[in-house]
N, CA, C and O atoms as a DFTB+ gen file, in Angstrom:
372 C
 N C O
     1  1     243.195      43.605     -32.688
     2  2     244.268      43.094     -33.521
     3  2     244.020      43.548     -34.955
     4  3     242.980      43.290     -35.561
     5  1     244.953      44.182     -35.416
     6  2     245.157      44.414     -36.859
     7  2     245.621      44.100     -38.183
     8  3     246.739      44.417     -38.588
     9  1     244.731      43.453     -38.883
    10  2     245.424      43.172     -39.859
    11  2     246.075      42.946     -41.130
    12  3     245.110      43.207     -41.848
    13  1     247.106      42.620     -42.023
    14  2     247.271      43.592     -43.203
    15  2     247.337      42.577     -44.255
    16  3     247.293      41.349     -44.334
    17  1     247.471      43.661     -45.086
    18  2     247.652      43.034     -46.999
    19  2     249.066      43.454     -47.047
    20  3     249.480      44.574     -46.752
    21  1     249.686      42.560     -47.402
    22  2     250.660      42.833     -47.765
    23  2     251.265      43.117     -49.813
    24  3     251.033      42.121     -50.498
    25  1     251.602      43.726     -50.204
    26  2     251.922      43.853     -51.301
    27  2     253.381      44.168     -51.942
    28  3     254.106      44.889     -51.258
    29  1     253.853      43.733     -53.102
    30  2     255.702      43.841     -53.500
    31  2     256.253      45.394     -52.492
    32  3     257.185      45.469     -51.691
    33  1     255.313      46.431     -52.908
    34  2     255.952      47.626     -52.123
    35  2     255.229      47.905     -51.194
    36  3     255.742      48.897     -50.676
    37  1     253.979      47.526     -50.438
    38  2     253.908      48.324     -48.901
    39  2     252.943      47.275     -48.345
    40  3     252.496      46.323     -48.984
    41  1     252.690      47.566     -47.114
    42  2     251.247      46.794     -46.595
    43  2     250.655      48.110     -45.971
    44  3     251.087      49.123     -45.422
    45  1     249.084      47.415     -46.447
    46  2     248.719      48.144     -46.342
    47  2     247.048      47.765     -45.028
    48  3     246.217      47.157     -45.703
    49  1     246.636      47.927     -43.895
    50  2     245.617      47.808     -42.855
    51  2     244.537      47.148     -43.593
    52  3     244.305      47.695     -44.672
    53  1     243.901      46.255     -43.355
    54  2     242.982      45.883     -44.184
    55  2     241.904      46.224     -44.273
    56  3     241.065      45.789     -45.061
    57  1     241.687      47.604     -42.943
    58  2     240.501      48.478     -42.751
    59  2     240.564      49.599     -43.722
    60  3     239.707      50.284     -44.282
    61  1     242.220      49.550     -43.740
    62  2     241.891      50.827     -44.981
    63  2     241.428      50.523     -46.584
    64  3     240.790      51.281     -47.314
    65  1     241.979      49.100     -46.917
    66  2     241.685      48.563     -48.275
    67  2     240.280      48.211     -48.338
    68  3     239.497      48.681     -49.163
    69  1     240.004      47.415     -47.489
    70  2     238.435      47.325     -48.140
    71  2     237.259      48.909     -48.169
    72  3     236.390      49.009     -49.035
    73  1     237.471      50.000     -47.076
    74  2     237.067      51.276     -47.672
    75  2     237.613      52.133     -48.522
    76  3     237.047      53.137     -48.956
    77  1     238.616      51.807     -48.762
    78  2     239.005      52.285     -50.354
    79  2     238.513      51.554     -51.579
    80  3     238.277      52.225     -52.584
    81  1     238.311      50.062     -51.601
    82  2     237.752      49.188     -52.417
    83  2     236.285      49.567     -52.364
    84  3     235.730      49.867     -53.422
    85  1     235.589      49.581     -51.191
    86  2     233.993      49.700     -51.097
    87  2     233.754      51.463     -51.926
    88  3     232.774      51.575     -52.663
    89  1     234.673      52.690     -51.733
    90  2     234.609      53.772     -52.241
    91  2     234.115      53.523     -53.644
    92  3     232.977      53.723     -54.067
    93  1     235.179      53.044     -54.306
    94  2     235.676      52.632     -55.710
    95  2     234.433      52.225     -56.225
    96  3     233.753      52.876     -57.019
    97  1     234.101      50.900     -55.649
    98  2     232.797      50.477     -56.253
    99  2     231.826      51.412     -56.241
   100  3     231.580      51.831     -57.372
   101  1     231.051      51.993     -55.197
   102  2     230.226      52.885     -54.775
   103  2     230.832      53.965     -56.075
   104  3     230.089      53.982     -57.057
   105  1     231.925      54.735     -56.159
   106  2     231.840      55.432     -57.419
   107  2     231.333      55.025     -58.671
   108  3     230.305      55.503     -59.149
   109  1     232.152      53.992     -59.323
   110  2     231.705      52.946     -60.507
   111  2     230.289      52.667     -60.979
   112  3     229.694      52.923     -62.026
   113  1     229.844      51.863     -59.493
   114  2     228.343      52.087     -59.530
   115  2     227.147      52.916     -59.829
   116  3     226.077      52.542     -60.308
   117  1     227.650      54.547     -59.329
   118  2     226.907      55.507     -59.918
   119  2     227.093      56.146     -61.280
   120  3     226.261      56.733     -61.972
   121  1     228.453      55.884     -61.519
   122  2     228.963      56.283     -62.932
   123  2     228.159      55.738     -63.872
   124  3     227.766      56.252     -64.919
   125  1     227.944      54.675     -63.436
   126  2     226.863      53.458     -64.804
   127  2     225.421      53.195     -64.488
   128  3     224.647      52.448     -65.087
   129  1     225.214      53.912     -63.486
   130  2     223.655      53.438     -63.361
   131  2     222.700      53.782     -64.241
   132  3     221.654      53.139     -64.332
   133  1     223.026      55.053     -65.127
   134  2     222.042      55.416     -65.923
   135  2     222.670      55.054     -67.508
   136  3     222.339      55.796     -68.433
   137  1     223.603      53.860     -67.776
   138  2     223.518      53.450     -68.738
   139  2     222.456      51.831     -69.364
   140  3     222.215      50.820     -68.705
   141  1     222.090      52.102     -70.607
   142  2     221.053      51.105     -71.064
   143  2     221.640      50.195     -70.946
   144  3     222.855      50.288     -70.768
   145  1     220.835      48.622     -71.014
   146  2     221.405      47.368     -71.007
   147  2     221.972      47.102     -71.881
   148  3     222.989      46.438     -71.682
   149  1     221.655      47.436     -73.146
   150  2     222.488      47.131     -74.484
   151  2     222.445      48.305     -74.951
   152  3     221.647      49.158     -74.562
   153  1     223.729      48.553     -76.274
   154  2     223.765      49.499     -76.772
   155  2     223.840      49.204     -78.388
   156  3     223.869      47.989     -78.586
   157  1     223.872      49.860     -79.410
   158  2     223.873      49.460     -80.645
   159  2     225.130      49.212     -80.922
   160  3     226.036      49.174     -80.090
   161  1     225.245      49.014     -82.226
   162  2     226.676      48.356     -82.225
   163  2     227.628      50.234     -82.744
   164  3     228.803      50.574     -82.607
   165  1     226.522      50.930     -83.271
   166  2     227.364      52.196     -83.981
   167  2     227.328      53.153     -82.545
   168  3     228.093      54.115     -82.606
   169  1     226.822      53.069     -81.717
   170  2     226.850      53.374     -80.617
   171  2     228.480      52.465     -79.749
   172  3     229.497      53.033     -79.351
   173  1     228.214      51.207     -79.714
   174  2     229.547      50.804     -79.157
   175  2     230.839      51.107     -79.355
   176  3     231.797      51.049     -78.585
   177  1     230.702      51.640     -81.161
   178  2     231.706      51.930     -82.033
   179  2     232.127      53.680     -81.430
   180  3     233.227      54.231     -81.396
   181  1     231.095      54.069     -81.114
   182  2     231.445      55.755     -80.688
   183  2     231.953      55.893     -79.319
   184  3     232.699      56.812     -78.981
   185  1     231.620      55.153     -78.694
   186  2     231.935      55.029     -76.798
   187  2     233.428      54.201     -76.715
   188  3     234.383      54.316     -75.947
   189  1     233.256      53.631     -77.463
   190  2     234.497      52.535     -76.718
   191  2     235.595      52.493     -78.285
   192  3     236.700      51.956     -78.212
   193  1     235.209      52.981     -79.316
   194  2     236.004      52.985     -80.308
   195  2     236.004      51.563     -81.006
   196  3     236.028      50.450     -80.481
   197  1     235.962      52.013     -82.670
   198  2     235.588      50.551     -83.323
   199  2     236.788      49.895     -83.048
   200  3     236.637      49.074     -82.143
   201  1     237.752      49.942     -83.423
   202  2     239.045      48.810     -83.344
   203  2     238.922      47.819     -81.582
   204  3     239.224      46.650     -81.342
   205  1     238.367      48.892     -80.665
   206  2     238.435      47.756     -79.470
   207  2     237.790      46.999     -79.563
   208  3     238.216      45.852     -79.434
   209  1     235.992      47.314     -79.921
   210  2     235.001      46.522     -79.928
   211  2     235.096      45.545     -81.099
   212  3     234.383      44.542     -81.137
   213  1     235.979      45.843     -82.051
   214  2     236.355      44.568     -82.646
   215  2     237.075      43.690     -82.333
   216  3     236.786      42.498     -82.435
   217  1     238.149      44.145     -81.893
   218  2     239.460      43.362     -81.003
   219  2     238.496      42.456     -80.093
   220  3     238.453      41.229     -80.179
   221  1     237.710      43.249     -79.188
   222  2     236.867      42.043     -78.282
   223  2     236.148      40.923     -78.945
   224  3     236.249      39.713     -78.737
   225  1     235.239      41.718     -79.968
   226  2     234.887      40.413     -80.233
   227  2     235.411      39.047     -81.324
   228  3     234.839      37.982     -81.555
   229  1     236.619      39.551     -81.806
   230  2     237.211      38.889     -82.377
   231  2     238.057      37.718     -81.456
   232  3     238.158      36.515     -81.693
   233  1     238.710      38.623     -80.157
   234  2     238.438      37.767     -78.882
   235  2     237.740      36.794     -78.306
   236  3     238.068      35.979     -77.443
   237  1     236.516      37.005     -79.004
   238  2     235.516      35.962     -77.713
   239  2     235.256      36.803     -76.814
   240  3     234.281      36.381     -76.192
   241  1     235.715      38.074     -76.282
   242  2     235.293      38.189     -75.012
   243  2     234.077      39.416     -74.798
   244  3     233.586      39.895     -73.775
   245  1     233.879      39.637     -76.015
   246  2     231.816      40.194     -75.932
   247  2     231.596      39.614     -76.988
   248  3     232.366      39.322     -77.903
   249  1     230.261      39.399     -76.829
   250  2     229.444      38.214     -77.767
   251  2     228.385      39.697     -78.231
   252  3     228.311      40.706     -77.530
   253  1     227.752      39.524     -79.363
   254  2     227.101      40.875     -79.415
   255  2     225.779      39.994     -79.648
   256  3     225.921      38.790     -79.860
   257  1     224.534      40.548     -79.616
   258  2     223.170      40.298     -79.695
   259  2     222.805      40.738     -81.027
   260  3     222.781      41.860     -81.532
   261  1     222.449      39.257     -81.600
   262  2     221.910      40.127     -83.330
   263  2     220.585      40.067     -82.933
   264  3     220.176      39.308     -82.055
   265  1     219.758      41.016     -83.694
   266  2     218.353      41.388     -83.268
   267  2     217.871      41.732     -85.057
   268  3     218.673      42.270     -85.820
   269  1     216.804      41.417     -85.393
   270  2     216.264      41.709     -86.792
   271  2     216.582      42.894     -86.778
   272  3     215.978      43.703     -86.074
   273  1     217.539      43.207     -87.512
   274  2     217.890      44.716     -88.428
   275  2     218.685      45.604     -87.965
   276  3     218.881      46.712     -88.464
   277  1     219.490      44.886     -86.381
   278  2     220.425      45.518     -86.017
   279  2     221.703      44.119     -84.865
   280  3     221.558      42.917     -84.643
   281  1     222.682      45.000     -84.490
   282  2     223.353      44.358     -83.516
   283  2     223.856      45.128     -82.693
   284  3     224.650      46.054     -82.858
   285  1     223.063      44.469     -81.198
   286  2     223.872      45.030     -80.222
   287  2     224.675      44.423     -79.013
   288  3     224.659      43.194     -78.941
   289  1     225.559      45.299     -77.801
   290  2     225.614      44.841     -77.097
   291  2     225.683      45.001     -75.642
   292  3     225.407      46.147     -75.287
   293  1     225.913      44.349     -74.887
   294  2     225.845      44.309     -73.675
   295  2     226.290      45.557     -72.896
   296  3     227.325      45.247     -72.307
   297  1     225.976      46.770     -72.649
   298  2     226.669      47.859     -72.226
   299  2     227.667      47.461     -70.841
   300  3     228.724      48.067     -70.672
   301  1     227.234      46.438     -69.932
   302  2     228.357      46.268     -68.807
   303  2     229.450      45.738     -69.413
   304  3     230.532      46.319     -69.503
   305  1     229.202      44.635     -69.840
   306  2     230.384      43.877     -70.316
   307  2     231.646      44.655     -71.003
   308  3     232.868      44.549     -70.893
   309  1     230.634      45.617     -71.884
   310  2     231.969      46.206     -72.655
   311  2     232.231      47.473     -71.341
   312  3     233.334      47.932     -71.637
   313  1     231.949      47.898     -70.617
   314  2     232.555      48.772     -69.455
   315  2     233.481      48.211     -68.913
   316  3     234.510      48.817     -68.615
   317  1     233.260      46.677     -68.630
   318  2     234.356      45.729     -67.843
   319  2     235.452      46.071     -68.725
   320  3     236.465      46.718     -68.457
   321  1     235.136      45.596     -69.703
   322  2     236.432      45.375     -70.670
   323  2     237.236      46.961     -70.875
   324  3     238.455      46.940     -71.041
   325  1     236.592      48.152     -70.857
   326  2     237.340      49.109     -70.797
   327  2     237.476      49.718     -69.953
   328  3     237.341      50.942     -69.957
   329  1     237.894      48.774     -68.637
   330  2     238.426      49.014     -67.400
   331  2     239.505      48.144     -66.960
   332  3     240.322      48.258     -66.046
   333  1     239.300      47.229     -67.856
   334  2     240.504      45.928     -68.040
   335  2     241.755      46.292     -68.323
   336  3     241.676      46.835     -69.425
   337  1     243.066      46.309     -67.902
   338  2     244.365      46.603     -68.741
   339  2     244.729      45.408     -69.028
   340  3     245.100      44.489     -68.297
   341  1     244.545      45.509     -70.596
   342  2     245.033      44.308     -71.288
   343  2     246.053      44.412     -71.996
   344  3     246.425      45.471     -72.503
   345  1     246.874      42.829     -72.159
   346  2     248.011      42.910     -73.011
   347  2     247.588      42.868     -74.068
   348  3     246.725      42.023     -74.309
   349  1     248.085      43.857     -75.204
   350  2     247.824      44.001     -76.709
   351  2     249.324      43.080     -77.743
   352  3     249.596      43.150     -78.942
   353  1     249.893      42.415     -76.778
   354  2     251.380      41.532     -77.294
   355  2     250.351      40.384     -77.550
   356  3     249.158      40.363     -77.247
   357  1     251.013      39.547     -78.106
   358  2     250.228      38.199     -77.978
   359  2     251.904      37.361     -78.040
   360  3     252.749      37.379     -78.934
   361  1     251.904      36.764     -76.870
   362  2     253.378      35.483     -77.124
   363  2     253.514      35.030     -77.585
   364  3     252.537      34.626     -78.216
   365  1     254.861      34.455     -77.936
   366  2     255.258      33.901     -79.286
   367  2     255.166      32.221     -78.864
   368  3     255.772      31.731     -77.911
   369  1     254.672      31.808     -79.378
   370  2     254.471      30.356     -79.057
   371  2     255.151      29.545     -79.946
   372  3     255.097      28.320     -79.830
């Protein structure tokens, strides 16, 4: 018995989604394995561009590590985040 995901435009076998999902990761995974745990902050500023890494943390959503005489941060976290499609609107409340 087979069975599916359904989605707005197709369904799709659920044998095929989770080895397309398990691919994905398995790519991702090697893409980042040889990055450091933290990175500096003028380093974060060159990889991911200063305006995002400010936007985030002006966000809340990376916390950076102050360290005597420098600041850094979390190299996954900010990968998450620039894999994230985020809304740059903010609603009018």
């Amino acid at each position: 018995m087979s069975h599916f995901l359904q989605f707005p435009d197709n369904m799709i076998p659920y044998e095929v989604f989770i080895k397309d999902l398990s691919a994905r990761i398995v790519c991702l995974l090697k893409s980042d394995k040889d990055d450091p745990e933290f990175i500096s902050q003028r380093k974060a500023y060159e990889l991911f561009g200063r305006r995002n890494v400010e936007r985030w943390r002006k966000e809340g959503k990376v916390i950076p590590c102050k360290r005597p005489g420098k600041v850094e941060y979390k190299t996954s976290e900010l990968r998450l985040l620039q894999r994230t499609v985020q809304d740059y609107f903010k609603p009018n409340k």
